[in-house]
N, CA, C and O atoms as a CHARMM CRD file, in Angstrom:
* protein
*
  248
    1    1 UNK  N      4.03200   7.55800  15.39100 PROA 1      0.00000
    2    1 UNK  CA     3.41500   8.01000  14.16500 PROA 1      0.00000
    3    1 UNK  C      4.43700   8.68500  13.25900 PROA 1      0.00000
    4    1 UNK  O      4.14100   8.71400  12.06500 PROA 1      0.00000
    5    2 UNK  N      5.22700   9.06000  13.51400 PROA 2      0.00000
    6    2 UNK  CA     6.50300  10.11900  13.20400 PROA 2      0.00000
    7    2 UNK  C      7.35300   9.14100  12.30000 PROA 2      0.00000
    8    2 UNK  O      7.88200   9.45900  11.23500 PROA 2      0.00000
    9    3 UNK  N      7.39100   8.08700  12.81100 PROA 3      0.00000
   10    3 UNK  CA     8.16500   6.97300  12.15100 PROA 3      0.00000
   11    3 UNK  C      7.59500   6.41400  10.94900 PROA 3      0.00000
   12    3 UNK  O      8.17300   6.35100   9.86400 PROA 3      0.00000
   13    4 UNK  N      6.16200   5.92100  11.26200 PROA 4      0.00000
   14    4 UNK  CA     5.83600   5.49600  10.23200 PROA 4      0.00000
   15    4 UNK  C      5.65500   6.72700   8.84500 PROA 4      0.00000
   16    4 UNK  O      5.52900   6.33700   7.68400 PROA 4      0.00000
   17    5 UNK  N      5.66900   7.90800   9.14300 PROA 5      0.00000
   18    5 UNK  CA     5.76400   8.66300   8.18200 PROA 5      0.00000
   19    5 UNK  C      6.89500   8.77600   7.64600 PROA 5      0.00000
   20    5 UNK  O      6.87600   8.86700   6.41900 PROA 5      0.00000
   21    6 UNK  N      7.96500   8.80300   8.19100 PROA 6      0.00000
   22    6 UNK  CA     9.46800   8.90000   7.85300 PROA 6      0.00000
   23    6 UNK  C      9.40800   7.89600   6.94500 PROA 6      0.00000
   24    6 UNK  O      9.70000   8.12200   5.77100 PROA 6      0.00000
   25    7 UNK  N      8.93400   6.36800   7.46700 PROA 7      0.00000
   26    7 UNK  CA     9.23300   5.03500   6.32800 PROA 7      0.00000
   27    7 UNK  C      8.50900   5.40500   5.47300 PROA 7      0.00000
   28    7 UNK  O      9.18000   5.25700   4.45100 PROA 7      0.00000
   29    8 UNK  N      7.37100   5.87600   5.14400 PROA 8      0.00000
   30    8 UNK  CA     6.78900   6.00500   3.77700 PROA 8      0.00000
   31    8 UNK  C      7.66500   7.45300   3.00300 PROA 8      0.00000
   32    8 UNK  O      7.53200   7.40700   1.78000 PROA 8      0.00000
   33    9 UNK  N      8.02300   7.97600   3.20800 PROA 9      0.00000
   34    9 UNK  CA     8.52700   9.00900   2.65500 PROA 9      0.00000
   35    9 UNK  C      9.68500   8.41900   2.29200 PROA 9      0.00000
   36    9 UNK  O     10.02400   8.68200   1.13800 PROA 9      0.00000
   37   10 UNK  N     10.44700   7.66200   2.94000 PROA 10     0.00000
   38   10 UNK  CA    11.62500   7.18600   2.67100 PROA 10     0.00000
   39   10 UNK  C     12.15000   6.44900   1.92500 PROA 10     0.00000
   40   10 UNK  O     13.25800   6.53800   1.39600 PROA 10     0.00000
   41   11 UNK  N     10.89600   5.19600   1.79400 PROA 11     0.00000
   42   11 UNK  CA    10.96900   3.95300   1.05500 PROA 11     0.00000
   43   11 UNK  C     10.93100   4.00100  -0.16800 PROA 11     0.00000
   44   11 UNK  O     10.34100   4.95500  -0.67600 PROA 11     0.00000
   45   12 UNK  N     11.57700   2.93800  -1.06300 PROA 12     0.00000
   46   12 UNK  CA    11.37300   3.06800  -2.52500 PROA 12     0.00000
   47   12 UNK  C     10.22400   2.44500  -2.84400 PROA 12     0.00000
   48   12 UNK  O      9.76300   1.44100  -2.30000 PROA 12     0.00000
   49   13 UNK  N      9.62000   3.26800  -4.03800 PROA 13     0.00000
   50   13 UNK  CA     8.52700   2.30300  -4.83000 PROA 13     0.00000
   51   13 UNK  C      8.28500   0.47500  -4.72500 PROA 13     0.00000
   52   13 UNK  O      7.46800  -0.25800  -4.16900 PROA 13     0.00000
   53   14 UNK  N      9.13200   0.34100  -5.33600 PROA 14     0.00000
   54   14 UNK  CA     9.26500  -0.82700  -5.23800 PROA 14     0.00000
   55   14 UNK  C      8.58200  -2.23400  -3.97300 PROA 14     0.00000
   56   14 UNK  O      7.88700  -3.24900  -4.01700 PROA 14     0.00000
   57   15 UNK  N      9.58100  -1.16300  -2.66100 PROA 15     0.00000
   58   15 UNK  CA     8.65800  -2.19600  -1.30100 PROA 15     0.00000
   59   15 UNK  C      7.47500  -1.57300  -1.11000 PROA 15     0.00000
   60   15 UNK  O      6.57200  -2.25300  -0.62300 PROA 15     0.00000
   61   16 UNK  N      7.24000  -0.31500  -1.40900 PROA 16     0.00000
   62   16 UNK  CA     5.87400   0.34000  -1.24100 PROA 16     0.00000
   63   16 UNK  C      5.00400  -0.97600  -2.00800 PROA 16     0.00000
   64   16 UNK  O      4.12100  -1.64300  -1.46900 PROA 16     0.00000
   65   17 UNK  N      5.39500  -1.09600  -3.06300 PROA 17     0.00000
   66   17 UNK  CA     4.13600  -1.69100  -4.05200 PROA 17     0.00000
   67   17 UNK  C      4.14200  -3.44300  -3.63300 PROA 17     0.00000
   68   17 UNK  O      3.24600  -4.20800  -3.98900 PROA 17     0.00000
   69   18 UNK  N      5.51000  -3.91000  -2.70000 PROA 18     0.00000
   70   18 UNK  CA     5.05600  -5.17800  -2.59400 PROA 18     0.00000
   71   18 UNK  C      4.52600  -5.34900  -1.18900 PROA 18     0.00000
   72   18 UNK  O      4.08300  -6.44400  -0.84200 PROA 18     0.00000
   73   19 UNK  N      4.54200  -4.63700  -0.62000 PROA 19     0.00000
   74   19 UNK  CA     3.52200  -4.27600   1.03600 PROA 19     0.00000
   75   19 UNK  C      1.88000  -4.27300   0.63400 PROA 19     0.00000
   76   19 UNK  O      0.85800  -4.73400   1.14300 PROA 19     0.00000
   77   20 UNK  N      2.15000  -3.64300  -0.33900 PROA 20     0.00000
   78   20 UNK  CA     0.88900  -3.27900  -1.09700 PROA 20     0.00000
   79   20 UNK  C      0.10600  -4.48500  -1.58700 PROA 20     0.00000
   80   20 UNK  O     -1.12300  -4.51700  -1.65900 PROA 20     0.00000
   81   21 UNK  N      0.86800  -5.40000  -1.89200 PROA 21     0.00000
   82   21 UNK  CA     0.36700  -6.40400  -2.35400 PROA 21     0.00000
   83   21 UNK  C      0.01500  -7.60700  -1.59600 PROA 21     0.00000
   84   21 UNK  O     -0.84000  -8.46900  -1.79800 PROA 21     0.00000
   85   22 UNK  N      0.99900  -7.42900  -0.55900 PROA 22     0.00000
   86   22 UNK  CA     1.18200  -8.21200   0.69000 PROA 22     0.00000
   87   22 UNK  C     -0.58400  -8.20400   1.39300 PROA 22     0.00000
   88   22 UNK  O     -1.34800  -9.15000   1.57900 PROA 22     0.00000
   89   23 UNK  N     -0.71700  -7.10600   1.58400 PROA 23     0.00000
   90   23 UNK  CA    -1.75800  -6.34900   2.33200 PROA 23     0.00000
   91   23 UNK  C     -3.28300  -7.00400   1.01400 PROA 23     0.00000
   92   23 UNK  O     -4.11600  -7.74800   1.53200 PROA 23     0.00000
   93   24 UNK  N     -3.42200  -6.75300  -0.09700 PROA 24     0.00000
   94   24 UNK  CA    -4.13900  -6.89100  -0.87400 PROA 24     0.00000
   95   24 UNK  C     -4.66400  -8.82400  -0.78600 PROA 24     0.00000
   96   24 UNK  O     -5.71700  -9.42700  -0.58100 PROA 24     0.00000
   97   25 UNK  N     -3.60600  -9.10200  -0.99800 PROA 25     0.00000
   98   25 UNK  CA    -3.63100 -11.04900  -1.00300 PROA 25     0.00000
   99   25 UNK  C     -4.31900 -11.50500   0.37200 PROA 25     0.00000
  100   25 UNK  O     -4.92300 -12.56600   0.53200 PROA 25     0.00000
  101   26 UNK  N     -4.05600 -10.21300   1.61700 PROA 26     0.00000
  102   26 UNK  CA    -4.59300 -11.06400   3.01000 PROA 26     0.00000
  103   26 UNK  C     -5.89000 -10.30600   2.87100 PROA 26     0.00000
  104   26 UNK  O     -7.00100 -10.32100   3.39900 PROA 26     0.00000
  105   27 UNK  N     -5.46100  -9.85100   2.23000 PROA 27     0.00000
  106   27 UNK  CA    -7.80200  -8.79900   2.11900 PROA 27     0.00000
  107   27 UNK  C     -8.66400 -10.01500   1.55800 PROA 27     0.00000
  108   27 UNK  O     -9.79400 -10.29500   1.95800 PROA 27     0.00000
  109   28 UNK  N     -7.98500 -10.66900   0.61100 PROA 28     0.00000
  110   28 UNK  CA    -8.26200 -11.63200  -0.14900 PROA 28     0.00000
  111   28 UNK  C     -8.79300 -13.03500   0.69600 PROA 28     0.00000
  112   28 UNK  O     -9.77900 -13.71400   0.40900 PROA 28     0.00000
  113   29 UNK  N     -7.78200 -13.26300   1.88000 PROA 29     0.00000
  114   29 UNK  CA    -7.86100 -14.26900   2.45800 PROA 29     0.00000
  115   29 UNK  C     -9.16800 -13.97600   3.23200 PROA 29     0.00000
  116   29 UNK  O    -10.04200 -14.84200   3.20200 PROA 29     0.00000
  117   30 UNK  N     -9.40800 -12.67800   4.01500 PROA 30     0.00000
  118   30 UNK  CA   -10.14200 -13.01000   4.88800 PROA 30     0.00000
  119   30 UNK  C    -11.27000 -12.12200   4.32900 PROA 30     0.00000
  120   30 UNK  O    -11.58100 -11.09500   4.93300 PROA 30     0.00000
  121   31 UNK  N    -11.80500 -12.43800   3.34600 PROA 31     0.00000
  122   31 UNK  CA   -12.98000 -11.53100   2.73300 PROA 31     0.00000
  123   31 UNK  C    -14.23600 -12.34700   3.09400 PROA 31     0.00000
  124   31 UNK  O    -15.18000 -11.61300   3.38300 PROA 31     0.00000
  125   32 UNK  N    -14.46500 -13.46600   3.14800 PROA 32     0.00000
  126   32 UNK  CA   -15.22300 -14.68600   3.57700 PROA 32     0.00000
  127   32 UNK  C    -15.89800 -13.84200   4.85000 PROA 32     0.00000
  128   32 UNK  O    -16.88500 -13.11000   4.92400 PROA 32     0.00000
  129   33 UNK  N    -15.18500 -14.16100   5.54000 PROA 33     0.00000
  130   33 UNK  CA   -15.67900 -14.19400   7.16600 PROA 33     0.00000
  131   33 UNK  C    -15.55600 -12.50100   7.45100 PROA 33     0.00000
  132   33 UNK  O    -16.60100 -11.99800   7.86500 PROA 33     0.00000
  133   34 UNK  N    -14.68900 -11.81200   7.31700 PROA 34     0.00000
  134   34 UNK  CA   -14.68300 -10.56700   7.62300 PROA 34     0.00000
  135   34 UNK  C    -14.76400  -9.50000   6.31300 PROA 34     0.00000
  136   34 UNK  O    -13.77900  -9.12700   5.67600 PROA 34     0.00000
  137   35 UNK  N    -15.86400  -9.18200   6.11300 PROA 35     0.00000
  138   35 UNK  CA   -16.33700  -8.88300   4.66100 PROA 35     0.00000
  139   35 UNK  C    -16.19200  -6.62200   4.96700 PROA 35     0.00000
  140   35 UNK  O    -16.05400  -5.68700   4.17800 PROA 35     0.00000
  141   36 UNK  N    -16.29000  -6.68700   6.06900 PROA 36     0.00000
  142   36 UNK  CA   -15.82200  -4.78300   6.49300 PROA 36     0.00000
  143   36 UNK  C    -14.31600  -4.78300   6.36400 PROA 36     0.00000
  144   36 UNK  O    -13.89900  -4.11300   5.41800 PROA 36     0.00000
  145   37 UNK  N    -13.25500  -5.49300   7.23800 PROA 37     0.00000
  146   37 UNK  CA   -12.49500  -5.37500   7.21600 PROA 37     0.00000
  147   37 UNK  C    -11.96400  -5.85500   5.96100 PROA 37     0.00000
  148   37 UNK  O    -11.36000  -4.95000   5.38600 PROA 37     0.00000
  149   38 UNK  N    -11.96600  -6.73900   5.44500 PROA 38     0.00000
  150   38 UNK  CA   -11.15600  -6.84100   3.69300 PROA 38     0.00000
  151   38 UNK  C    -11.87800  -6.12200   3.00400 PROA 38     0.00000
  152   38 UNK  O    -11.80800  -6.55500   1.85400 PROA 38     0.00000
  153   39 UNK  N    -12.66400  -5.09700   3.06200 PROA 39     0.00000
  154   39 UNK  CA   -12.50700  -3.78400   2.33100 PROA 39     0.00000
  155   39 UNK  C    -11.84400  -2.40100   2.62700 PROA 39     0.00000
  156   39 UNK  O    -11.59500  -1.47300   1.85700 PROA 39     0.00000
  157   40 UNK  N    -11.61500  -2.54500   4.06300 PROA 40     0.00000
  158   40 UNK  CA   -10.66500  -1.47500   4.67300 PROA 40     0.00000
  159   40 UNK  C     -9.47700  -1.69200   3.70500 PROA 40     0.00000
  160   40 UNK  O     -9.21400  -0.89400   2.80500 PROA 40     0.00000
  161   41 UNK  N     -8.78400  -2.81300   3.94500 PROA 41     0.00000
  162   41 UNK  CA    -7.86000  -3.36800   3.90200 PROA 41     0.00000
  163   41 UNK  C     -7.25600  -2.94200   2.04500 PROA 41     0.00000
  164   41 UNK  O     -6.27700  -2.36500   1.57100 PROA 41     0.00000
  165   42 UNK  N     -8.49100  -3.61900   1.48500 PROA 42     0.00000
  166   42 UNK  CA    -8.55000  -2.76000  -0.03500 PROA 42     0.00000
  167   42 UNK  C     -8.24700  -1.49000   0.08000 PROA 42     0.00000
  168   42 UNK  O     -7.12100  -1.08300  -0.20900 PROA 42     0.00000
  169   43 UNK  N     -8.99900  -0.87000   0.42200 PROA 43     0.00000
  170   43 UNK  CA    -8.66700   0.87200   0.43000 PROA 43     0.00000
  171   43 UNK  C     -7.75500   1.05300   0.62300 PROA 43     0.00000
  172   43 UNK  O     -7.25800   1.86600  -0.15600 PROA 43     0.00000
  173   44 UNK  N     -6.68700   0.43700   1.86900 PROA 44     0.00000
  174   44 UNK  CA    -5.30500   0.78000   2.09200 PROA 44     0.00000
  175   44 UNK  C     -4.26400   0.55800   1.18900 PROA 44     0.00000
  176   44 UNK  O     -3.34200   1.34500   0.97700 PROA 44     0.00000
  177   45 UNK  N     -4.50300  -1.00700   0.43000 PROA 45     0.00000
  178   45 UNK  CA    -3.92700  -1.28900  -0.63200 PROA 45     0.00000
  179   45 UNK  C     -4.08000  -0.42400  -1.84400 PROA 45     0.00000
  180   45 UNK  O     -3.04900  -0.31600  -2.50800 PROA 45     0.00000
  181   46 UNK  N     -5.10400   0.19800  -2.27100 PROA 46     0.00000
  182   46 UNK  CA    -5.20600   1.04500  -3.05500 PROA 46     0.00000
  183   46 UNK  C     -4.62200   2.26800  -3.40400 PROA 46     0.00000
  184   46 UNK  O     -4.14700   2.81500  -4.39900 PROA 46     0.00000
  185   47 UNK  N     -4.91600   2.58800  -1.74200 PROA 47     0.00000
  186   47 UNK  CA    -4.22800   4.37900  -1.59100 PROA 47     0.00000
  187   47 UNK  C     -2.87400   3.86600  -1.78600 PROA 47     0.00000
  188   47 UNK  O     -2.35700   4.57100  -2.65300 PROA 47     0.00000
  189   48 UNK  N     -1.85100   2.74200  -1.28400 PROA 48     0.00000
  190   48 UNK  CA    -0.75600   2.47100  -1.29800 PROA 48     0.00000
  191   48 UNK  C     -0.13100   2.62900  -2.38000 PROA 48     0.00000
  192   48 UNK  O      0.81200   3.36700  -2.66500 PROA 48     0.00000
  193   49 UNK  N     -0.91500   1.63200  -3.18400 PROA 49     0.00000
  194   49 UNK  CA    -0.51400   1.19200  -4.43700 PROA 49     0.00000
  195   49 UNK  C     -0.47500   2.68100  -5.58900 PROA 49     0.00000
  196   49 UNK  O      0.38900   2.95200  -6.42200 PROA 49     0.00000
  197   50 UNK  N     -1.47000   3.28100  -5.31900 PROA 50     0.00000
  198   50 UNK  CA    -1.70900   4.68500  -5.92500 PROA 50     0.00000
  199   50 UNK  C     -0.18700   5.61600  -5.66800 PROA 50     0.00000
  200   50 UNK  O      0.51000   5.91400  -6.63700 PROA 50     0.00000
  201   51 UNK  N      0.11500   5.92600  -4.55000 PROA 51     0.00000
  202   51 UNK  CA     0.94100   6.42800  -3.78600 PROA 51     0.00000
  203   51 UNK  C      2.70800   5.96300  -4.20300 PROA 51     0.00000
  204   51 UNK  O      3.62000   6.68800  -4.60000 PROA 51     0.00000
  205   52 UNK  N      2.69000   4.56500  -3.93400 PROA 52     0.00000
  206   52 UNK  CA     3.98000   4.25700  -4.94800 PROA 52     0.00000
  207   52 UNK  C      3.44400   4.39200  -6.39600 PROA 52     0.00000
  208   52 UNK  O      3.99100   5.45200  -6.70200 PROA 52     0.00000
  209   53 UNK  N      3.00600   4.16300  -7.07200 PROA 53     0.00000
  210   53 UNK  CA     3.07700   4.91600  -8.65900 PROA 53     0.00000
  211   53 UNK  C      3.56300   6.01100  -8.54300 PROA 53     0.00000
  212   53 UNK  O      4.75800   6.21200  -8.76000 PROA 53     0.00000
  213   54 UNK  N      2.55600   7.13000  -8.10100 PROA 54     0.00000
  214   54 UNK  CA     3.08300   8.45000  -8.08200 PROA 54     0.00000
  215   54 UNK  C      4.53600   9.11500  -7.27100 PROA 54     0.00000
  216   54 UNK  O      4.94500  10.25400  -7.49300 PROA 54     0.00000
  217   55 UNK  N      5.26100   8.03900  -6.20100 PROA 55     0.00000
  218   55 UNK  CA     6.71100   8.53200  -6.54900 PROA 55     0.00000
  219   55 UNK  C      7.36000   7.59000  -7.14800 PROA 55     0.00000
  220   55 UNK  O      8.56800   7.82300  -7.10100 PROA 55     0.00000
  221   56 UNK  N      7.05400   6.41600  -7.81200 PROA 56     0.00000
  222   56 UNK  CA     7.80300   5.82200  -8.84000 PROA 56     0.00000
  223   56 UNK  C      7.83200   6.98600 -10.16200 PROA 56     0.00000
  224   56 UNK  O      8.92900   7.38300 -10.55500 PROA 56     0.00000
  225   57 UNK  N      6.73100   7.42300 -10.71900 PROA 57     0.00000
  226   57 UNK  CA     6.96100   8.34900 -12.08000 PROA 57     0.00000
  227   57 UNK  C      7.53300   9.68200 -11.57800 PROA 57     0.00000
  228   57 UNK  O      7.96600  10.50700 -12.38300 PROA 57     0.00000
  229   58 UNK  N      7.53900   9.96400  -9.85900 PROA 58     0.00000
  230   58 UNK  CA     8.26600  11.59000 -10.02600 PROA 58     0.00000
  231   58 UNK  C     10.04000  10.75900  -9.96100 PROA 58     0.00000
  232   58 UNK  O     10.96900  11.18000 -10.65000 PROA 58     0.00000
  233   59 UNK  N     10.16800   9.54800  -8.98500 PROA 59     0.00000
  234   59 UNK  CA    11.15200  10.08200  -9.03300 PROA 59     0.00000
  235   59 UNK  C     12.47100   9.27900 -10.86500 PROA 59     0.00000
  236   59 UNK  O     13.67700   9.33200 -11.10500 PROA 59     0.00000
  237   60 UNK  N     11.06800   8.59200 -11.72400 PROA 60     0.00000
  238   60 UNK  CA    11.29500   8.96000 -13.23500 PROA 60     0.00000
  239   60 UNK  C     11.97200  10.07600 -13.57000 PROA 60     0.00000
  240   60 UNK  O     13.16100  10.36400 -13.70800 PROA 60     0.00000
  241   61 UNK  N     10.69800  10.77100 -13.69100 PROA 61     0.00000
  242   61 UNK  CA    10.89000  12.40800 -14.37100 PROA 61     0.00000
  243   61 UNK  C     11.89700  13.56500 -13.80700 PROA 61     0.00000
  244   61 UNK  O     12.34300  14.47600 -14.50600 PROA 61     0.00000
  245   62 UNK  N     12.19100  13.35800 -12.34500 PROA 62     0.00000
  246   62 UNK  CA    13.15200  14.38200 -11.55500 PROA 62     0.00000
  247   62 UNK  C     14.52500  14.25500 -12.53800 PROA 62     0.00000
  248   62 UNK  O     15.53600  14.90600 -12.27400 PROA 62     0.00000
């Protein structure tokens, strides 16, 4: 768990937001048949996607 916190803290915007997207397109795929889980899956993409914005504009403004 330690790790995966390190990579998000670590990572630039950038792969944050294309993980993000990565994750969003397979929510997409399996919304059909698994209609709970490709909304989890949304939420994660969301908070993600939310999450790189906000250190893409701090590390803007720093």
């Amino acid at each position: 768990m330690n790790k995966m916190s390190l990579f998000f803290k670590s990572a630039s915007p950038l792969i944050l937001l294309l993980i993000s997207g990565a994750i969003g397109i397979l929510a997409k795929f399996i919304e059909k048949k698994f209609t709970d889980i490709a909304m989890g899956l949304q939420l994660i993409t969301f908070a993600l996607f939310i999450y790189a914005l906000i250190k893409f504009f701090n590390k803007i403004f720093k």
